[in-house]
C-alpha positions as CSV (number, residue, x, y, z in Angstrom):
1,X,19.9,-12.3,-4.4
2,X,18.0,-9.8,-2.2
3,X,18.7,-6.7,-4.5
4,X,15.7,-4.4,-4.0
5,X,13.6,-3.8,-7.3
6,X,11.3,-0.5,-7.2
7,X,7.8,-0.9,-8.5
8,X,5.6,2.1,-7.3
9,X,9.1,4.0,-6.3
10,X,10.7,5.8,-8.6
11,X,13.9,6.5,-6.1
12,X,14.3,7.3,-2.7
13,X,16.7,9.2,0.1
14,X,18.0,7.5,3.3
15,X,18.0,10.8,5.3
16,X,18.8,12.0,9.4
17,X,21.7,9.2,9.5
18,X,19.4,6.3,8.6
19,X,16.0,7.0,10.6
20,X,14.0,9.0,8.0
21,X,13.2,7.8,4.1
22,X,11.7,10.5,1.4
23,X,10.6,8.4,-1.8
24,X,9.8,10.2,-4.9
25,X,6.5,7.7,-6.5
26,X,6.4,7.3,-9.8
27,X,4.4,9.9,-11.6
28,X,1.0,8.6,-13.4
29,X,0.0,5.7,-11.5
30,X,-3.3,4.7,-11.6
31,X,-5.5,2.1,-9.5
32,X,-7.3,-0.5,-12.1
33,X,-10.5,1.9,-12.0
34,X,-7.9,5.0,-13.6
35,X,-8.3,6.8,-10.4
36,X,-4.7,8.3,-9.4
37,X,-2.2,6.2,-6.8
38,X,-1.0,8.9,-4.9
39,X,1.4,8.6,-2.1
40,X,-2.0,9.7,0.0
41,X,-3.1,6.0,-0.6
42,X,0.3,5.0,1.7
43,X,-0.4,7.2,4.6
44,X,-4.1,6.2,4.0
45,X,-3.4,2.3,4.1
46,X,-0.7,2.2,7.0
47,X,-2.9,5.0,9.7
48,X,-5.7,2.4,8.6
49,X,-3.7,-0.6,9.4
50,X,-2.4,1.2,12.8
51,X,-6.0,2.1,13.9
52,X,-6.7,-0.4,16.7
53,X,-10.4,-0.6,15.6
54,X,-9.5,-2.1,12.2
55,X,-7.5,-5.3,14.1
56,X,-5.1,-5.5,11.1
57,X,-3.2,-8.9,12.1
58,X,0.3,-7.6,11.0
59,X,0.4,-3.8,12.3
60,X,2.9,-4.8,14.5
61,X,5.6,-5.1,11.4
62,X,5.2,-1.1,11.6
63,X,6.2,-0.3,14.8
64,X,9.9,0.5,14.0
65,X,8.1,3.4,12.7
66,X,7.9,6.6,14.5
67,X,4.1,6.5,17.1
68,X,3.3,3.7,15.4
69,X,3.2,1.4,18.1
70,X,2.0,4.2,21.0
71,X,-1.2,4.7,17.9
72,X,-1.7,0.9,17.5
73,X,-1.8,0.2,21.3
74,X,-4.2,3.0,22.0
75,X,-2.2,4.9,23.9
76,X,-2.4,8.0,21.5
77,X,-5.4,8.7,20.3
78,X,-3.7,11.0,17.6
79,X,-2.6,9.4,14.1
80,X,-0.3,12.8,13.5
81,X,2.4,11.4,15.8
82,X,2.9,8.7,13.2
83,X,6.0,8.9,11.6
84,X,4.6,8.8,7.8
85,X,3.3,11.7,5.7
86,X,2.7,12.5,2.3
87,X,4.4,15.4,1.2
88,X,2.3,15.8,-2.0
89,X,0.5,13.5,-4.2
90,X,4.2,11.7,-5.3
91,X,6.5,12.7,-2.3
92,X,6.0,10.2,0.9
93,X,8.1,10.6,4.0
94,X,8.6,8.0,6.5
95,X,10.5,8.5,10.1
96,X,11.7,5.6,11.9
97,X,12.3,5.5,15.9
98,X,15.7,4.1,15.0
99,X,17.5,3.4,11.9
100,X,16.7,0.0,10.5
101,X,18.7,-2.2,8.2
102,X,15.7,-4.3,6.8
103,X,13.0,-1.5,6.3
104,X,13.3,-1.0,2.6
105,X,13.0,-5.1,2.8
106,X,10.2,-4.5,4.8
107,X,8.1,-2.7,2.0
108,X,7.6,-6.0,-0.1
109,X,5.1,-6.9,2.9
110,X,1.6,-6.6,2.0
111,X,1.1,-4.6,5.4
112,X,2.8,-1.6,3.7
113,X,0.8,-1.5,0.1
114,X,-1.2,1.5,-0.7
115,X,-4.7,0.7,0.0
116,X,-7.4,2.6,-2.1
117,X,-8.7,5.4,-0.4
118,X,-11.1,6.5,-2.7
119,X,-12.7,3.0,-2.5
120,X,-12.5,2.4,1.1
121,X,-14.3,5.5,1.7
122,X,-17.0,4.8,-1.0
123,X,-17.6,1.5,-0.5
124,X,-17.1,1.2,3.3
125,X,-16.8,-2.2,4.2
126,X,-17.4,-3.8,1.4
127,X,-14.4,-2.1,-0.3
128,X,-12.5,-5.9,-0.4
129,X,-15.6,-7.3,-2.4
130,X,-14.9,-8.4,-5.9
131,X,-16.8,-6.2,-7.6
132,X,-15.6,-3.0,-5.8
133,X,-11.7,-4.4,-5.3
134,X,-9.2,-1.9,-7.4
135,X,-6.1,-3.2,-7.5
136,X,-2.4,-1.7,-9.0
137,X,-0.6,-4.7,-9.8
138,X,-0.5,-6.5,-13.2
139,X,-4.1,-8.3,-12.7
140,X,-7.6,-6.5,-11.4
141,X,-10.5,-8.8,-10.6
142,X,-13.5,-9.5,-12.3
143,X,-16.2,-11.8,-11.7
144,X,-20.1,-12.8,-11.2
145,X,-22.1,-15.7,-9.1
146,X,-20.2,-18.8,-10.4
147,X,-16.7,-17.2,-11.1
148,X,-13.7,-14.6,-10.0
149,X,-11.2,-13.8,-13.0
150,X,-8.0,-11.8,-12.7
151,X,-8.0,-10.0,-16.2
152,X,-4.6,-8.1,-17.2
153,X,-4.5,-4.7,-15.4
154,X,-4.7,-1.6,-18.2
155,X,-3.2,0.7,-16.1
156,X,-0.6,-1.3,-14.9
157,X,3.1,-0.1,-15.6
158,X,5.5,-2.1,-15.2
159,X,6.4,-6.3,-15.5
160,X,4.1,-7.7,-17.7
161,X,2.9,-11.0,-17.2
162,X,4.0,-12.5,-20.9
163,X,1.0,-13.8,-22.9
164,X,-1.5,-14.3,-19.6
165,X,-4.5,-12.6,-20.1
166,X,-7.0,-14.2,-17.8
167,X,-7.0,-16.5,-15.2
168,X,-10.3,-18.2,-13.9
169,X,-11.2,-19.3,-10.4
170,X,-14.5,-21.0,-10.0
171,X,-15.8,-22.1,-6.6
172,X,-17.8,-25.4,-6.5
């Protein structure tokens, strides 16, 4: 029925008649390695998606927000003029060039998840490999030569996926 359901938001404000959005992230998130989700990992993920150099194939679903599209098509060099910032660890603020009826619906879109800064920057690029991937969501990955496994997600904290505890993929 297209009713929004807040995962990693605890609320938020429509503010400035539609064109600016302050959400207010739940408090004690964790990635699957413990390490804190802060509203630092959204500004982290979408300047990363933006930046030209990482050729992320759906950027272009973030243009209605403020520089975004002047950043991704190189003709700002300067990621400050994008319209999303982090207030502090659990505030994030996001400006839009013009109010938008669909944004919030906008936010289930993979292009907008927090990405793990604190992995990215560790692990360079080899951040997306099984054994370094940190997830938030109900699963986290495991796995060796033969096999990937999602395994339930500790710090995970919110729908539980019933009685599923692992689910093995094996590559032949």
């Amino acid at each position: 029925d297209w009713n929004l359901i807040p995962a990693v938001a605890q609320r938020w404000q429509v503010l400035a008649g539609g064109k600016q959005y302050l959400f207010k992230i739940r408090p004690n998130l964790q990635w699957s390695d413990g390490h804190p989700l802060t509203a630092h990992d959204f500004v982290f993920a979408w300047l990363r998606n933006l930046n030209p150099e990482t050729e992320a194939n759906l950027a272009y679903q973030l243009y209605l927000i403020e520089g975004a599209e002047v950043f991704h098509q190189g003709q700002t060099p300067d990621p400050a003029l994008i319209g999303v910032q982090a207030i502090d660890d659990l505030t994030l603020e996001i400006t839009l060039q013009t109010p938008s009826h669909y944004f919030l619906y906008l936010l289930a879109d993979p292009i907008t998840y927090p990405q793990p800064a604190h992995m990215v920057q560790q692990a360079s690029n080899l951040w997306s490999k099984p054994q370094n991937l940190v997830c938030n969501g109900p699963f986290k990955v495991e796995s060796d030569d033969e096999a990937v496994w999602l395994v339930q997600n500790p710090y995970y904290h919110r729908f539980t996926p019933g009685n599923l505890e692992k689910i093995t993929l094996q590559f032949n």
